[in-house]
C-alpha positions in Angstrom: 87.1 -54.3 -48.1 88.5 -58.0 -48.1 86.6 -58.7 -44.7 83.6 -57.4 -46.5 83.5 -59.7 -48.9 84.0 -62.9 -47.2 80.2 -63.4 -46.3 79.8 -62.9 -49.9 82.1 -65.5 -50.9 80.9 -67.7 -48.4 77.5 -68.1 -49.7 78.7 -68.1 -53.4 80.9 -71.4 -52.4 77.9 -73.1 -50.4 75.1 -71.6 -53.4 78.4 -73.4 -55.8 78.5 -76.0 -54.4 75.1 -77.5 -53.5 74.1 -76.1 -57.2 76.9 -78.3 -58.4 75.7 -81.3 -56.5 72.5 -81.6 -57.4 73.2 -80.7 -61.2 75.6 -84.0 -60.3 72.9 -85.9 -59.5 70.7 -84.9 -62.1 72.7 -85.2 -65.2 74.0 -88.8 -63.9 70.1 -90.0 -63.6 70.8 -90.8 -59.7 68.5 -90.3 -57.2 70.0 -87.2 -54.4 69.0 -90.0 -51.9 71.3 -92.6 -53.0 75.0 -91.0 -52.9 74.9 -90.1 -49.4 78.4 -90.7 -49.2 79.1 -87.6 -51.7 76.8 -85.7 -49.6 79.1 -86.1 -46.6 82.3 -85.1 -48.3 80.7 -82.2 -49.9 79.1 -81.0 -46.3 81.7 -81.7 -44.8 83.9 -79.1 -46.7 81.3 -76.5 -46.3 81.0 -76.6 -42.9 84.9 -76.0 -42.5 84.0 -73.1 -45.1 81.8 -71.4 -43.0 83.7 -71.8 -40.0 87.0 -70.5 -41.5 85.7 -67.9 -43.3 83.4 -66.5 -40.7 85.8 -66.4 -37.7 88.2 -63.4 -39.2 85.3 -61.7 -40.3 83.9 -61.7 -36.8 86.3 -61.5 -34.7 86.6 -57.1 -35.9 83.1 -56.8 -35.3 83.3 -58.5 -31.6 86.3 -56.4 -30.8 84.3 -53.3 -32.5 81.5 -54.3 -30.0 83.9 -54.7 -26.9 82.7 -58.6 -26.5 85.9 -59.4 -24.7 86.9 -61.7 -22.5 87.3 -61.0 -18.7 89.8 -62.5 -16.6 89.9 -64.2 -13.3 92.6 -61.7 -11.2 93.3 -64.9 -8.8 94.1 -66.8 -12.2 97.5 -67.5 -13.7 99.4 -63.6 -14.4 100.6 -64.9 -18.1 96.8 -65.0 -18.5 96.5 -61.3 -17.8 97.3 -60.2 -21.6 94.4 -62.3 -22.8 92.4 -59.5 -21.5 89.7 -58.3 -24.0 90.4 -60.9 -26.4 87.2 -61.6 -28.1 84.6 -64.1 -26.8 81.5 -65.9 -28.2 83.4 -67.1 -31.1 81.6 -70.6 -30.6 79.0 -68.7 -32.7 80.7 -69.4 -35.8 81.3 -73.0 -35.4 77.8 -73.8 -34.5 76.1 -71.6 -37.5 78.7 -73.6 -39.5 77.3 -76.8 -37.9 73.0 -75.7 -38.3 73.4 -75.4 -41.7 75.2 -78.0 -42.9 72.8 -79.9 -40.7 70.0 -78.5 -41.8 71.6 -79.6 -45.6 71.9 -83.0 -44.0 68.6 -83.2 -43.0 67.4 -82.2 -46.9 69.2 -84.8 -48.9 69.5 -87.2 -47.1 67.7 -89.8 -45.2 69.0 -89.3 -41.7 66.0 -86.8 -40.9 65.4 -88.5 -37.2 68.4 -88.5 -36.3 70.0 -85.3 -37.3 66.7 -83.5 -36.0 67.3 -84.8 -32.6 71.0 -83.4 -32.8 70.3 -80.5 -33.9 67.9 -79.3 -31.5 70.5 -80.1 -29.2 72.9 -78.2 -30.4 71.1 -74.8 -30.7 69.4 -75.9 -27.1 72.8 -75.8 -25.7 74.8 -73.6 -27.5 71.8 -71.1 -27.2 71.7 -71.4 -22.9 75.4 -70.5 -23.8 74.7 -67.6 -26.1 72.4 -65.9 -23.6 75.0 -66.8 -20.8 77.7 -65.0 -22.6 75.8 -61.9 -23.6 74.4 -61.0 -20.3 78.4 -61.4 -19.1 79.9 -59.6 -21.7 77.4 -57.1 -23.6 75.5 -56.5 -20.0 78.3 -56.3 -18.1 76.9 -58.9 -15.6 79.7 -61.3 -14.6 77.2 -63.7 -12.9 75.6 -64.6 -16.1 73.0 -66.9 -16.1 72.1 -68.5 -12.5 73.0 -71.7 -12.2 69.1 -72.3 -11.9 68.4 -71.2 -14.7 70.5 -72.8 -16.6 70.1 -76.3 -15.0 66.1 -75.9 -15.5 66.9 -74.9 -19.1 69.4 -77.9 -19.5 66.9 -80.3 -18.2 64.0 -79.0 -20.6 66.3 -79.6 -23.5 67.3 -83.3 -21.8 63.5 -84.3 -21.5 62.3 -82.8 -24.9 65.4 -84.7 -26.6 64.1 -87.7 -24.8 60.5 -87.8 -25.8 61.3 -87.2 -29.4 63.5 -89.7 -29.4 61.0 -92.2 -27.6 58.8 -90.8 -30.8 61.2 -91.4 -34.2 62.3 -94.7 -32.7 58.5 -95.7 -32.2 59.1 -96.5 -28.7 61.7 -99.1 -29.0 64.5 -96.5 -28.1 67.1 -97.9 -25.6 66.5 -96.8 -21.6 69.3 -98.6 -20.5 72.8 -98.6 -19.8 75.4 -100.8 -22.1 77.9 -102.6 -20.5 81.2 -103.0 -22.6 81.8 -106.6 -23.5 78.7 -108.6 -22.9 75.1 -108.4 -24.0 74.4 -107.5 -20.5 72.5 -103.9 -20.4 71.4 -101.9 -16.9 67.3 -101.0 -17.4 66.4 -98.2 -16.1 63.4 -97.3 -17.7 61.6 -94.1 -17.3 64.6 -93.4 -14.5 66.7 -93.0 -18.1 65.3 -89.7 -18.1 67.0 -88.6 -15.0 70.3 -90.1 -16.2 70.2 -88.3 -19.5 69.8 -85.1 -17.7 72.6 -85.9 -15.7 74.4 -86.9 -18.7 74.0 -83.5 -20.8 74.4 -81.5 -18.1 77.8 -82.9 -16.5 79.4 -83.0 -19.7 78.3 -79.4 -21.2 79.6 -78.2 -18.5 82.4 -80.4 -18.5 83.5 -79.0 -21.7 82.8 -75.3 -20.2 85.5 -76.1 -17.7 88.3 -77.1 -19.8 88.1 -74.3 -21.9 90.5 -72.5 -20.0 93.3 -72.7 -22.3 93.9 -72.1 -25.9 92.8 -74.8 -28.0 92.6 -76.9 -25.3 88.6 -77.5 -25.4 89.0 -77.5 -29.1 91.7 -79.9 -29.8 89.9 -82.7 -27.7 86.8 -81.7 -29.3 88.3 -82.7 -32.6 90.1 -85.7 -31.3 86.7 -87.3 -29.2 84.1 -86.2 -32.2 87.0 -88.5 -34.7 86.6 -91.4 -32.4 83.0 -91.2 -32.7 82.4 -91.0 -36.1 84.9 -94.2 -36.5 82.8 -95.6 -33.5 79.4 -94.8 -35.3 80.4 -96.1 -38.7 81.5 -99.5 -37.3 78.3 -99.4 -35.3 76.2 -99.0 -38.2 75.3 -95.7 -36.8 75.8 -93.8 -40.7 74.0 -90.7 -39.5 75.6 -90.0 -36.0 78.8 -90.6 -38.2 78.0 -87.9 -40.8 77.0 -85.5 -37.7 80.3 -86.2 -35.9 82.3 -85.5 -39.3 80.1 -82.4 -39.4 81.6 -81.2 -36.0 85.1 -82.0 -37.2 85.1 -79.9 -39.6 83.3 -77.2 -38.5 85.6 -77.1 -35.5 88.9 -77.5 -37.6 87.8 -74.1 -39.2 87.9 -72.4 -35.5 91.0 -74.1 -34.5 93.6 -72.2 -36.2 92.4 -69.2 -34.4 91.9 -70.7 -31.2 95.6 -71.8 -30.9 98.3 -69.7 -28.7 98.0 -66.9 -29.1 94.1 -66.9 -29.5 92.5 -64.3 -32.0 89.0 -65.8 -29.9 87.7 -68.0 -27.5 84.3 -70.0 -28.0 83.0 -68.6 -24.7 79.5 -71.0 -23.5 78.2 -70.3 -26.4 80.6 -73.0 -28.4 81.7 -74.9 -24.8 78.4 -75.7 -23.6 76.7 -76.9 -26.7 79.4 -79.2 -27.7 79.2 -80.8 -24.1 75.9 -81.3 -24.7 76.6 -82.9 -28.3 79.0 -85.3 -26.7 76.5 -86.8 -24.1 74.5 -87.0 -26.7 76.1 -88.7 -29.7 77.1 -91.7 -26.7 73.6 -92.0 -26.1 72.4 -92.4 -29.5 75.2 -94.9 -29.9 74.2 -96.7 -26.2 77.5 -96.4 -26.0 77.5 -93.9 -22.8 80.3 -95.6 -20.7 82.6 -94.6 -23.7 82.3 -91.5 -22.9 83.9 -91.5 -19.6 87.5 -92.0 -22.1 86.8 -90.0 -24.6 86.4 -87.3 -23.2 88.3 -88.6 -20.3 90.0 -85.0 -19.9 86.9 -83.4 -19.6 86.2 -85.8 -16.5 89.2 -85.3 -14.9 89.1 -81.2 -15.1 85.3 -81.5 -13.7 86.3 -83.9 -11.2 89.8 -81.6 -9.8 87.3 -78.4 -9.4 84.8 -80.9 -7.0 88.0 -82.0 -4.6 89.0 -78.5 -4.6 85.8 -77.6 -3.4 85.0 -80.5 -1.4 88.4 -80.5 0.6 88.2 -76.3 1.2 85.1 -76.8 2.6 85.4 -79.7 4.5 89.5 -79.3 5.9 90.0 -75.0 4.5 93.0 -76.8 2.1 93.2 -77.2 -1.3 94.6 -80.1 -3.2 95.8 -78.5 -6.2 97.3 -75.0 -6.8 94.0 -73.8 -8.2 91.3 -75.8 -10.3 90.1 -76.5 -13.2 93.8 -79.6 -13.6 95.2 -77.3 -16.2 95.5 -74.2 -14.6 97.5 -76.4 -11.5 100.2 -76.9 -13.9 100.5 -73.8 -15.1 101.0 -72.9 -11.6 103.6 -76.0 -11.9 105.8 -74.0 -13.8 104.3 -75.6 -17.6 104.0 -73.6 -20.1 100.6 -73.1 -21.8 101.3 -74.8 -24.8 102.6 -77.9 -23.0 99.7 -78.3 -20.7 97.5 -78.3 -24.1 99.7 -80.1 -26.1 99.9 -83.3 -23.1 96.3 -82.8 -22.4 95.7 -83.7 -25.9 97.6 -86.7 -26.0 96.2 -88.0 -22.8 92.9 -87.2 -24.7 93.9 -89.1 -27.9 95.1 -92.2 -25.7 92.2 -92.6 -24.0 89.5 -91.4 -26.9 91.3 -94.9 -28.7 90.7 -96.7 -25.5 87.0 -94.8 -25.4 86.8 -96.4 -28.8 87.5 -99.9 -28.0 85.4 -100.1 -25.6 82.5 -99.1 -27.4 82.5 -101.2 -30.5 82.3 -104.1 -27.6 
């Protein structure tokens, strides 16, 4: 009965709370516009709502439906008894995240902006959706091809592109900042290219980490913080409320991502937060910070090509077995102490991400 009623309760707060907000605004004579400040506070809390409440009332339907995860037999053996645990819980963070958007977008005056992140969101974090439900509810471990993914990444990389050409009437950045002088590379219309090498390397970055409990998660959180400070100081108000928007709604997941998991995001969450990453750097011109914040996400992408590259090329392997985190597990570390030093590693260099791109 309790699990029934959380959707209830979950629209009564947001219907509460946006009711209460503009009753605020009217009563005081202020126009909705003006105190976008409040607005971000009071999103902000909804969309870690959503998420919290959502995710335990999901997660009995997913294991009702038998969307569980499958694991890799060659992987780690402690992994083993993860076996069925439900997947595709990204879902909950990113409906948390569309509507509190879409709120965004209503009351305040960051309608470019937030559009253009949006559509990226759902663009992603729908390539993961399908992804995941061929895998899990069609019993197809291939998925999608890596074709058809790339060709759908790069659609979503060129539409983001010419609407952003469009809102910024055509004096949108095609160029590459460099940290610490005034000094940009142009690229021009070869930006395009970048951009869909950007969005695609880093969604599926972010697919790679998320090997381990929290782990994709917790340096979500900590790279989406350094943004929203970066954004602010930039001048960049909306990206800032966008990036607090992500925050929260991933705080909401967290607790049930951590050891033991009750869920994993599956490609549906991993892939559409790469893709929010890239980019929120572009929108800042700030894409070089993006290389340290999400610096772990780099490095995991990065061990999987050696591993590949030197099997092929000598039949050895340089690590124990790739994605970096699984290698240490292998070490003899513990999950929780792979996660928990991957996310200080993250948090040092996010800071040094951070640095870098106010400069």
């Amino acid at each position: 009965m309790r699990e029934e009623l959380r959707p209830l309760l979950l629209c009564y707060l947001i219907r509460s709370l946006t009711i209460r907000y503009i009753i605020h605004q009217v009563t005081c004579n202020i126009d909705p516009r003006i105190e976008e400040e409040t607005m971000i506070y009071l999103l902000a809390v909804i969309a870690f709502l959503i998420t919290f409440i959502l995710v335990p009332s999901l997660i009995p339907t997913l294991k009702r439906m038998k969307f569980g995860q499958s694991i890799r037999e060659e992987g780690p053996q402690s992994h083993m008894k993860k076996t069925g645990t439900p997947t595709m819980g990204g879902l909950t963070f990113l409906i948390s995240i569309v509507v509190t958007t879409i709120l965004g977008i209503i009351f305040t005056d960051y309608t470019a902006e937030l559009t253009l992140m949006l559509f990226v969101t759902i663009g992603f974090g729908l390539i993961g959706f399908i992804d995941d439900y061929i895998i899990v509810v069609k019993k197809n471990n291939q998925g999608l091809t890596s074709l058809q993914k790339f060709l759908a990444q790069i659609a979503i990389a060129v539409i983001f592109f010419f609407f952003s050409y469009i809102f910024n009437s055509g004096d949108m950045s095609v160029g590459i900042h460099i940290p610490f002088t005034e000094t940009e590379i142009p690229l021009s219309f070869f930006y395009v290219i970048f951009l869909v090498f950007w969005q695609v390397g880093f969604s599926n970055a972010v697919n790679l980490t998320d090997g381990l409990d929290g782990l994709a998660t917790g340096l979500s959180i900590i790279g989406f913080i350094m943004y929203a400070i970066m954004a602010f100081i930039l001048d960049q108000p909306a990206v800032g409320f966008f990036c607090i928007i992500m925050i929260c709604a991933l705080a909401g997941f967290l607790p049930f991502n951590l050891n033991p998991a009750k869920v994993f995001m599956g490609d549906t969450g991993s892939l559409a937060l790469g893709g929010i990453f890239a980019t929120v750097s572009v929108l800042l011109n700030a894409e070089i910070s993006l290389l340290f914040v999400g610096f772990v996400f780099v490095i995991e992408t990065l061990s999987v090509m050696m591993q590949v590259a030197s099997y092929k090329l000598t039949g050895k392997r340089i690590f124990k077995m790739s994605p970096l985190h699984h290698h240490f597990e292998l070490c003899g570390w513990n999950e929780k102490k792979v996660t928990t030093v991957f996310w200080t590693v993250g948090l040092i260099t996010g800071l040094i991400g951070l640095w870098i791109g106010v400069h």
